[in-house]
C-alpha positions in Angstrom: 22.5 -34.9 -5.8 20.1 -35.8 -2.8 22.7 -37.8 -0.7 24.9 -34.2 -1.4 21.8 -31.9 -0.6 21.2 -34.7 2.7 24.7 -34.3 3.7 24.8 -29.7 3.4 21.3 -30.4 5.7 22.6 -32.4 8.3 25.7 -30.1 8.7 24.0 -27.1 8.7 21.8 -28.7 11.3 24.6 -29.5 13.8 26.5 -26.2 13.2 22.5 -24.4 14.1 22.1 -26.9 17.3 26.1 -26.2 18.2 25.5 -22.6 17.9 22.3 -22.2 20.1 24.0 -24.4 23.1 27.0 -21.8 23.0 24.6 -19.6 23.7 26.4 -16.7 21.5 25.2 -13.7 20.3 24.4 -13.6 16.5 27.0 -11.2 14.3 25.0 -8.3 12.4 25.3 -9.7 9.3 27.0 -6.6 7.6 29.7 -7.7 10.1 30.1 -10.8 8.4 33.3 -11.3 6.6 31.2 -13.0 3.9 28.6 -10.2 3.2 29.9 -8.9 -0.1 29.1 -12.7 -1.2 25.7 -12.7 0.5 24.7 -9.5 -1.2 26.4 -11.2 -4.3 24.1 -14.1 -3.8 20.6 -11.9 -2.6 20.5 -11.5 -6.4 19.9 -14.8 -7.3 16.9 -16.2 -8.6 14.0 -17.1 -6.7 11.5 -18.9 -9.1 9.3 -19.6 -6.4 8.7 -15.7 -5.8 8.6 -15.3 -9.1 12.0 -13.1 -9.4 14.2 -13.9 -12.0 18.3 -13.3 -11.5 19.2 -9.4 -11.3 20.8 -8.2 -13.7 22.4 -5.1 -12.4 25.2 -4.8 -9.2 23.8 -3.3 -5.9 24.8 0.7 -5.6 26.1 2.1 -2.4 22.9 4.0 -1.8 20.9 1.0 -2.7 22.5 -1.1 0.5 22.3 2.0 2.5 18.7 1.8 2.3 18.5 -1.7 2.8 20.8 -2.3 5.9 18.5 0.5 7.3 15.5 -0.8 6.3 16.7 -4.5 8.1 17.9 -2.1 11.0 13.8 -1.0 11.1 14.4 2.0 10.3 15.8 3.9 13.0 15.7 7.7 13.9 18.9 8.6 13.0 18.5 12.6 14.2 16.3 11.9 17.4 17.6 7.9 18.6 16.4 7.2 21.9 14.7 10.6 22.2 16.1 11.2 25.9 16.5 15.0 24.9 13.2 16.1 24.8 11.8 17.3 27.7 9.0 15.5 29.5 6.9 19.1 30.6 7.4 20.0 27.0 6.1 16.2 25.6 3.3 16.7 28.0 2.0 20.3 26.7 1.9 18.6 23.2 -0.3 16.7 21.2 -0.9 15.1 17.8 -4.1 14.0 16.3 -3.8 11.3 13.8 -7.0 10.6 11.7 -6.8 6.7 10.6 -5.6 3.5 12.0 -4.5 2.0 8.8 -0.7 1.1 8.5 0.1 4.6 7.5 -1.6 5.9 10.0 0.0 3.1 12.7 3.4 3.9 11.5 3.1 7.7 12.9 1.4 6.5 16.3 4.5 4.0 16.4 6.8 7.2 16.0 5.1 9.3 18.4 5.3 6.5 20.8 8.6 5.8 20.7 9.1 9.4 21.3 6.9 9.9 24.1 4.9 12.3 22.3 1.0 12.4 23.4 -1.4 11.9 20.7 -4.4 10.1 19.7 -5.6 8.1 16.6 -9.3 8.7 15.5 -11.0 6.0 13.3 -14.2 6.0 12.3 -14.7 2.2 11.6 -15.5 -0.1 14.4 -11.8 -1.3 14.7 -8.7 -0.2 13.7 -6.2 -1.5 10.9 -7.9 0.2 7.9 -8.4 -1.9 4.9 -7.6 -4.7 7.0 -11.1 -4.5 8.8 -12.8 -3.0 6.5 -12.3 -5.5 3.6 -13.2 -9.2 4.7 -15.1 -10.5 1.0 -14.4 -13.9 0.3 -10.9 -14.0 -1.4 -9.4 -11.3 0.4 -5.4 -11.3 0.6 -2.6 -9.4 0.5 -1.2 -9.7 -3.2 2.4 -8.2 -1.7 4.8 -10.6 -0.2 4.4 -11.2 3.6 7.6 -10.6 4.5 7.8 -7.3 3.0 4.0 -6.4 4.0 5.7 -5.7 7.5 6.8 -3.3 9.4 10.6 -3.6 9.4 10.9 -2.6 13.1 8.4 -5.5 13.6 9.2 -8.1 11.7 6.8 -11.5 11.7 7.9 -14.6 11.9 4.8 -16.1 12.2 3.1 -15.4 8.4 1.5 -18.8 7.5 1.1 -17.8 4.2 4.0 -16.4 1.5 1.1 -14.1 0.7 -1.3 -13.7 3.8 -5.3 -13.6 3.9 -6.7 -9.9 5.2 -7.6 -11.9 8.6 -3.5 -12.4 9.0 -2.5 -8.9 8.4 -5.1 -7.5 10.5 -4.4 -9.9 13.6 -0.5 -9.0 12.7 -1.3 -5.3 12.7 -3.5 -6.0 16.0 -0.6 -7.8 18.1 1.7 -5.0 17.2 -0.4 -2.3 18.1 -0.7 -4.1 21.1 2.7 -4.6 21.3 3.8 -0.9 21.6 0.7 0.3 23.6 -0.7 2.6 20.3 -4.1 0.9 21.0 -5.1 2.6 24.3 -4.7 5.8 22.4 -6.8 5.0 19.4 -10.3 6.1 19.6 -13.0 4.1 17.2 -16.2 5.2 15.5 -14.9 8.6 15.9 -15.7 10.0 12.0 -13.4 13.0 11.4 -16.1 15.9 9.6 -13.0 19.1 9.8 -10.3 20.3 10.7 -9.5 23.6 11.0 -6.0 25.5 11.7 -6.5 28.6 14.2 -3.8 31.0 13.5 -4.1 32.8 17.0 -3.1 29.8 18.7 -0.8 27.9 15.9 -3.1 24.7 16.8 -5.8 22.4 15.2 -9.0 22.0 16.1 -10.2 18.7 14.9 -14.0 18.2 14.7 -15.4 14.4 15.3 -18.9 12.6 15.5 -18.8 10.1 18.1 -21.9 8.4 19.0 -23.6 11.1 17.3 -22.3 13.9 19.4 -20.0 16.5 17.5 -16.8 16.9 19.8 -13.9 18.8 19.5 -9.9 17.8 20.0 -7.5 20.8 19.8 -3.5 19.1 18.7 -0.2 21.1 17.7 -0.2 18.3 14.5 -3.0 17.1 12.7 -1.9 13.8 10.2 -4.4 13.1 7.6 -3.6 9.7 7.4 -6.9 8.0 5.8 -5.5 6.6 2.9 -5.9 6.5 -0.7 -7.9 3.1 -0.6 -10.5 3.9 1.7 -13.6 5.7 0.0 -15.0 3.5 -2.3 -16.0 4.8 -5.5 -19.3 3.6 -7.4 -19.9 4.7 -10.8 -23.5 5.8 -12.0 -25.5 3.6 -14.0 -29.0 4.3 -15.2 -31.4 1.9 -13.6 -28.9 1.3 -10.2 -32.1 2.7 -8.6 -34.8 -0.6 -9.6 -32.3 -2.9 -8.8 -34.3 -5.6 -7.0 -31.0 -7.7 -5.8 -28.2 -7.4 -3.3 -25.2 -5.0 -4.2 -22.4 -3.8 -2.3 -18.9 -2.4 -3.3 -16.4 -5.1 -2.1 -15.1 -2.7 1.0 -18.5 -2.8 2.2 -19.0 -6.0 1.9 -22.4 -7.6 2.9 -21.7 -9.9 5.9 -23.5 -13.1 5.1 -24.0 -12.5 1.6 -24.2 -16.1 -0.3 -23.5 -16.4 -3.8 -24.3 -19.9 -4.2 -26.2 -21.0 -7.0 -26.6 -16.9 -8.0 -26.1 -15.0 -10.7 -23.5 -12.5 -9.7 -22.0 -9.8 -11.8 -18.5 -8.1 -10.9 -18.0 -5.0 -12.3 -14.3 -4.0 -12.4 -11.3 -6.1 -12.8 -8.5 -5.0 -10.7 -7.2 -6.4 -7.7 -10.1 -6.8 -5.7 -12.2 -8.1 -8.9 -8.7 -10.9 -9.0 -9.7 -11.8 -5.4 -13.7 -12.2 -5.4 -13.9 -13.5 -8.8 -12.4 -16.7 -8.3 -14.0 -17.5 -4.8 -17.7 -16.7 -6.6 -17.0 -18.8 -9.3 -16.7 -21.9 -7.4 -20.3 -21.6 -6.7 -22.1 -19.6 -8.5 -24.7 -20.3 -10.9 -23.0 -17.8 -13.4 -20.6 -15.5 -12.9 -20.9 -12.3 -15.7 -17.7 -9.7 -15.6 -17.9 -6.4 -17.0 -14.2 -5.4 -17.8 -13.5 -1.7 -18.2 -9.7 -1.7 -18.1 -7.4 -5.1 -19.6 -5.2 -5.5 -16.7 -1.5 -7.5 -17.0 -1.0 -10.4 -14.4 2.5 -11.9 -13.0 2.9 -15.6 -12.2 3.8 -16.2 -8.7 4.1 -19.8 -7.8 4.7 -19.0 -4.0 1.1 -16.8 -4.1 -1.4 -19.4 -3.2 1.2 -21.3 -0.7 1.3 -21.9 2.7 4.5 -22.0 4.3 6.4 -25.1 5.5 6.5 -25.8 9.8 9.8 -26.3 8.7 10.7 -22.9 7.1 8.4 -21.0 9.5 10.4 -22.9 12.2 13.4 -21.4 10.4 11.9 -17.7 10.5 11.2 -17.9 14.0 14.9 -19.3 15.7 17.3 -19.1 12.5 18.8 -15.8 13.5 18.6 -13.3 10.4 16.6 -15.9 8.3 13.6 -13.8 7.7 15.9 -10.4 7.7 17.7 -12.2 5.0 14.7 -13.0 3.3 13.3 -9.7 3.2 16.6 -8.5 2.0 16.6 -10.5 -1.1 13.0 -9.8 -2.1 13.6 -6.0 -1.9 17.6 -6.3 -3.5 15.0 -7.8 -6.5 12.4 -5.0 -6.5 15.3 -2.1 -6.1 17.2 -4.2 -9.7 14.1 -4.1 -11.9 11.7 -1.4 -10.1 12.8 1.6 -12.4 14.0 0.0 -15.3 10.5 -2.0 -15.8 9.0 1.6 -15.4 10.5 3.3 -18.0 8.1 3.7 -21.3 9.6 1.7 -24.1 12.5 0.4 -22.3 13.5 -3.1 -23.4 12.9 -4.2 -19.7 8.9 -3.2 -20.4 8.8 -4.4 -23.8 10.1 -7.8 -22.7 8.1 -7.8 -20.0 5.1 -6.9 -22.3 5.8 -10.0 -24.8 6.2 -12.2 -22.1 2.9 -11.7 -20.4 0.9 -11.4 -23.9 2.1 -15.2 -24.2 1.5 -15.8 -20.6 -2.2 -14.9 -21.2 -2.2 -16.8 -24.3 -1.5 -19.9 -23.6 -3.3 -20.0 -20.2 -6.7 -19.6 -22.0 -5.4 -21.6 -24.4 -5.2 -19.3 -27.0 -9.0 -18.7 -27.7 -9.1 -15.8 -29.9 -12.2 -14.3 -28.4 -10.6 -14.6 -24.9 -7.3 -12.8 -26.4 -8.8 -10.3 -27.5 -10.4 -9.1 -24.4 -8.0 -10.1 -22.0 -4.5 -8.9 -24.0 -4.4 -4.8 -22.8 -3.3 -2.5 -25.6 -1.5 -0.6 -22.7 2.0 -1.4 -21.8 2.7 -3.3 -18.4 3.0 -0.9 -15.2 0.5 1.9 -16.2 -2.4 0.1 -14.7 -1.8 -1.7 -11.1 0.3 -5.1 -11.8 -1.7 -8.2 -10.8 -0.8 -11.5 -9.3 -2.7 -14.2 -11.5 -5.2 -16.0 -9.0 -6.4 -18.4 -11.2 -7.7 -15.6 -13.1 -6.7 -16.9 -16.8 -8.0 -20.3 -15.8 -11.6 -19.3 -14.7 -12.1 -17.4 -17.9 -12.2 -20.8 -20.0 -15.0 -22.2 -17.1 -18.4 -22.4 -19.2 -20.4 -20.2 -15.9 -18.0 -17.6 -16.3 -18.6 -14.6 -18.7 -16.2 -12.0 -19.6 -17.7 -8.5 -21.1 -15.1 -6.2 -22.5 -16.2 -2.7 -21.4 -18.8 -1.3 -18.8 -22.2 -1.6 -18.1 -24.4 0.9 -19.7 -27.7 0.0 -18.1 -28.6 -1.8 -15.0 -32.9 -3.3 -14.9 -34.9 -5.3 -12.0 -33.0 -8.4 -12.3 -30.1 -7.7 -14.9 -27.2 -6.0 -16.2 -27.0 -4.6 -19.8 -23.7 -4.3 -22.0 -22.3 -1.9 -24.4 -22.9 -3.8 -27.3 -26.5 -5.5 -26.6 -24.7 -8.1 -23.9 -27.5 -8.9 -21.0 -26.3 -10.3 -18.0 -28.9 -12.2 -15.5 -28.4 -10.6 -11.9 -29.3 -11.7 -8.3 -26.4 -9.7 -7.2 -24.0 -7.0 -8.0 -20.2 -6.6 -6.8 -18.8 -3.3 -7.4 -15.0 -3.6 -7.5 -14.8 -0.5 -9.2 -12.0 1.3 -7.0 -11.6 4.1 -4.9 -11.4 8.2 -5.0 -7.6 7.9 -4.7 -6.9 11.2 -6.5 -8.8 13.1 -3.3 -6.5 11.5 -1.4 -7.2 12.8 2.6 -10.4 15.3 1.3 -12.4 12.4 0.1 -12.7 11.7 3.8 -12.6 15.3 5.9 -12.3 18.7 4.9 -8.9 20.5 5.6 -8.9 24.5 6.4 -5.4 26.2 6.7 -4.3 29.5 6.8 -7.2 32.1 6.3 -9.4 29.9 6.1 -8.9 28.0 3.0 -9.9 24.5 2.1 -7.0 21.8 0.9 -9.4 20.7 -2.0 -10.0 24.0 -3.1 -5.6 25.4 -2.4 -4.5 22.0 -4.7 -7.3 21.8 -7.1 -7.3 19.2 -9.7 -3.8 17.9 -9.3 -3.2 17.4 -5.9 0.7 18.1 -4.7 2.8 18.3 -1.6 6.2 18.1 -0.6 7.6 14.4 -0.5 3.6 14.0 -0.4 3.4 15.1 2.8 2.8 18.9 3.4 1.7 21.9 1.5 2.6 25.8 1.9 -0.7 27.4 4.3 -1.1 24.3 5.8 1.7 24.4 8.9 1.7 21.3 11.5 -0.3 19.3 8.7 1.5 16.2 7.3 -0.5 13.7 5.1 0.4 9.8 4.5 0.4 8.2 1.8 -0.5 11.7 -0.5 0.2 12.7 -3.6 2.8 10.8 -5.9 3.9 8.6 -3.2 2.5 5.4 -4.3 4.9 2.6 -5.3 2.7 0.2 -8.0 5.7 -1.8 -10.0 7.4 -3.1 -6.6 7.8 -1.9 -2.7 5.2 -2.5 -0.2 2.5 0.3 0.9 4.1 -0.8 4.4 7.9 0.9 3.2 5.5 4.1 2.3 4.1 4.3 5.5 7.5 4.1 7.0 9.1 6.5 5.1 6.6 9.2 6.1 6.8 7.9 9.6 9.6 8.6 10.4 9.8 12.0 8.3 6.8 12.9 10.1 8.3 11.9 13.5 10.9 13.6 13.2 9.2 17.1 12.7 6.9 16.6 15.8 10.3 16.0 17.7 11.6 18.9 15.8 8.6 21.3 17.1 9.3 19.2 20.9 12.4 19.6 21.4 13.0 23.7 20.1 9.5 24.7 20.7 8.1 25.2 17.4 4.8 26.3 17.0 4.8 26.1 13.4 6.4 24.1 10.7 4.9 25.2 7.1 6.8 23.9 4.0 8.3 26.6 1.9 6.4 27.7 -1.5 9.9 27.5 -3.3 10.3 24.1 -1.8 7.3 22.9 -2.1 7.0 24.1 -6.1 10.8 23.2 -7.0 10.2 19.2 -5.8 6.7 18.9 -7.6 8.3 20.5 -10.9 10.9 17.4 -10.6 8.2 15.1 -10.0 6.5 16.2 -12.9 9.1 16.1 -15.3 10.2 12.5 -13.9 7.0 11.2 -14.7 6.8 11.9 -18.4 9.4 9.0 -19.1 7.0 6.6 -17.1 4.5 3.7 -18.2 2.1 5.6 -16.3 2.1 8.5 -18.2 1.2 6.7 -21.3 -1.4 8.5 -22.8 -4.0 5.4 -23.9 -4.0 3.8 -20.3 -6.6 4.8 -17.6 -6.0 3.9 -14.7 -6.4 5.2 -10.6 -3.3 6.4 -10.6 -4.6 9.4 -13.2 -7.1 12.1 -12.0 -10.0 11.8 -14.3 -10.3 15.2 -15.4 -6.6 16.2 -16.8 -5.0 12.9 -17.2 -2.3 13.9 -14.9 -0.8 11.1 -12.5 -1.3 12.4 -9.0 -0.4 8.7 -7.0 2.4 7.7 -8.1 6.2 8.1 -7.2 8.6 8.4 -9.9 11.9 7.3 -9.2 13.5 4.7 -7.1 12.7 3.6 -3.4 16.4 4.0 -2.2 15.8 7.5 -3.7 12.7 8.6 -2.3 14.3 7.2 1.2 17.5 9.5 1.0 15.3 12.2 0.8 12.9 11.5 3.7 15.7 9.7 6.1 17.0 13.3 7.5 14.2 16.0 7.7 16.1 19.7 6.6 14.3 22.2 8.8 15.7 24.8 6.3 12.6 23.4 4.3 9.9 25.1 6.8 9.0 28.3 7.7 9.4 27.7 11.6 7.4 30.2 14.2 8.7 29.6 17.8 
């Protein structure tokens, strides 16, 4: 078998080396009279990703979205933009509040296009979570390659799942790149904005360098992100806390937790990150677990990446296309049917992680019984196992199954009794995700009123983008647009990219003043969504989770249907949608 596998690597090598010297151009691989048995083969297993063989055939609209996700996602209505105008590009404007990668993703659009507009971020760089999270143990727990923008791919990850630093100094050099960062303004802390119907324009209300200023734009994007305001519960006795304590995205620079006693409260992802890294050298580490989570084994996760394969991303032509193709073909095969509440694809998957938990803590009953959730698999966050499992059976590690009731001078009380030494407390309690954009600004439409106040408890909008009374307002990453059982936050901020992109050329090129989604438009797509979501894992009525507001149980984050779907219906923007005011 290795003189055979020897053999297919030295011809492969001289057909690569023949190949380059010819110096032809490459075939678009959907040119390729083998491609039905390439997509044929993209379904394969990959152990090392943890994806097992697919077990359903690709649909046409499935490889429609994939071709044009490895085509990056092209405007298909404006292409090279050479019809709009240049006095009418210069009389307009868009003001974009956040530099994360939804927020990039619209800059990338409106540069493309021409279109003038400016980025304001209130941190002291841009790339959002990327800058603001840098605790020890901070990585991206989605695959590299599909944690990039698919119009800018990198071939340079050195890790199959990179650190925060990576994605941030990839999100740097393509900002870079493509000139966004001249036009992004930081420490600029976005208080309002307001829409002013005499003059069917925004005016956007900043503090920078503690002067309020004022920016007037034809679009405002509230692009600040779900994951961006932390969220700290109230415990009695937070107040006499004679330690250091921080929420993990405002992390302490400096802060050492060697020979400490730390407690973590929360255990979701970023608990799954810190936890392990304090561990190492802590005196004791104490956990207070609110929510069970369920956690995937993915042998690739702690990996770097071969010189030789990252050689092969970098001159094998389509190698890394290729790549990304077959990790997505795998999340578009088991995304909906893992998803779907008492399916046999969740109940499998739910057997096979209880044993998975099991036998990694060795089946300590005490251990099993905190760790197993009662929930089924998908309603809370999936996690990728980062030695998690393993540090629970380490004697400085503590595990407390529910919340802390009582915080003192130096320690942290349980529910039932438990007391918990403390130099320091890590809140990795979450984030006001169900505010979505009003956690960070205040939003004023037509007469005046507020978006908090317009969506109340269960925030809505079209394709989570825009509301009725709100016209030239477009949010990222809003309501019920959050993909948590596969897909990349990357492919969301694409999607509303280019939707988004599309309607400022839209208002460019036939001189729109206004674009406001119709009530009837609006109302009919939020009905679907909340019908499609009753046959969800989400929904399930004994699982909390951030994806549910707090108050009705309702899931405002989360989209509920497949990502070839949700991309046929924001490839094309229909202006019949809007009310349009010239």
């Amino acid at each position: 078998m290795e003189e055979v596998d020897s053999k297919l690597r030295d011809k492969l090598a001289s057909v690569m080396i023949e190949y380059r010297q010819s110096g032809r151009s490459a075939l678009p691989p959907d040119c390729s009279p083998i491609f039905k048995d390439l997509c044929h083969h993209s379904g394969l297993a990959m152990p090392l990703d943890g994806l097992a063989e697919t077990s359903t055939n690709l649909t046409q609209l499935q490889l429609d979205y994939l071709m044009d996700e490895m085509r990056g996602f092209p405007d298909v209505i404006g292409g090279d933009y050479a019809d709009l105008k240049p006095e009418k590009k210069a009389n307009f404007h868009v003001a974009i509040c956040g530099s994360g990668v939804n927020g990039l993703s619209v800059a990338l659009r409106c540069q493309r296009a021409g279109i003038p507009y400016t980025v304001l971020e209130r941190d002291t760089d841009i790339c959002g979570t990327w800058h603001q999270n840098f605790y020890p143990g901070v990585r991206c727990d989605t695959p590299s390659f599909v944690y990039s923008f698919s119009s800018d791919p990198n071939p340079n990850w050195k890790h199959y799942f990179a650190h925060g630093a990576e994605v941030k100094e990839y999100l740097k050099r393509m900002t870079d790149k493509h000139g966004i960062t001249k036009n992004c303004i930081t420490e600029a802390t976005v208080e309002s904005a307001t829409f002013d119907e005499s003059s069917s324009m925004w005016e956007v209300r900043y503090i920078k360098n503690g002067e309020v200023k004022t920016m007037r734009s034809n679009v405002y994007v509230g692009a600040s992100g779900q994951l961006s305001n932390p969220k700290i519960p109230h415990i009695p006795g937070q107040e006499v806390f004679e330690g250091q304590a921080c929420h993990t995205s405002r992390f302490i620079p400096g802060m050492d937790f060697t020979g400490k006693n730390v407690v973590v409260m929360g255990t979701g992802a970023t608990a799954m990150g810190i936890c392990p890294e304090i561990q190492k050298v802590a005196k004791h580490l104490t956990i207070f677990q609110g929510t069970p989570q369920w956690y995937v084994d993915i042998p690739n996760h702690k990996k770097t990446i071969t010189e030789e394969e990252q050689w092969c991303f970098r001159h094998v032509p389509f190698y890394e296309r290729w790549y990304r193709f077959q990790q997505i073909r795998h999340i578009l095969d088991f995304y909906v049917d893992v998803l779907r509440a008492g399916s046999d694809a969740n109940k499998k998957l739910q057997k096979d992680l209880t044993e998975y938990i099991k036998n990694k803590v060795n089946h300590d009953p005490e251990l099993v019984d905190k760790m197993v959730p009662p929930h089924p698999p998908i309603c809370t966050r999936m996690l990728v196992d980062n030695n998690w499992c393993t540090m629970m059976l380490k004697e400085n590690v503590t595990l407390v199954k529910g919340r802390a009731k009582e915080i003192k001078e130096a320690e942290v009380h349980g529910p039932r009794g438990e007391v918990a030494p403390a130099d320091i407390i890590i809140y990795a309690t979450g984030f006001q995700s169900t505010r979505f954009c009003t956690a960070s600004m205040k939003v004023y439409g037509r007469r005046g009123i507020e978006l908090a106040q317009d969506w109340g408890s269960e925030p809505t909008a079209y394709l989570g983008m825009s509301r009725p009374n709100f016209p030239n307002f477009f949010m990222t990453y809003g309501p019920n647009t959050n993909v948590s059982s596969g897909g990349s936050i990357i492919w969301c901020a694409e999607t509303a990219g280019r939707y988004i992109g599309q309607c400022v050329a839209a208002m460019v090129r036939d001189g729109y003043k206004e674009l406001a989604v119709k009530p009837e438009v609006h109302d009919k797509y939020n009905a679907y969504i909340t019908e499609e979501l009753k046959w969800t894992a989400w929904d399930d009525k004994g699982c909390m989770s951030w994806y549910k507001n707090g108050n009705t149980g309702k899931v405002t984050n989360n989209l509920p249907m497949g990502l070839e779907d949700f991309w046929g219906k924001t490839r094309m923007v229909d202006l019949s949608d809007f009310d349009k005011k010239l």
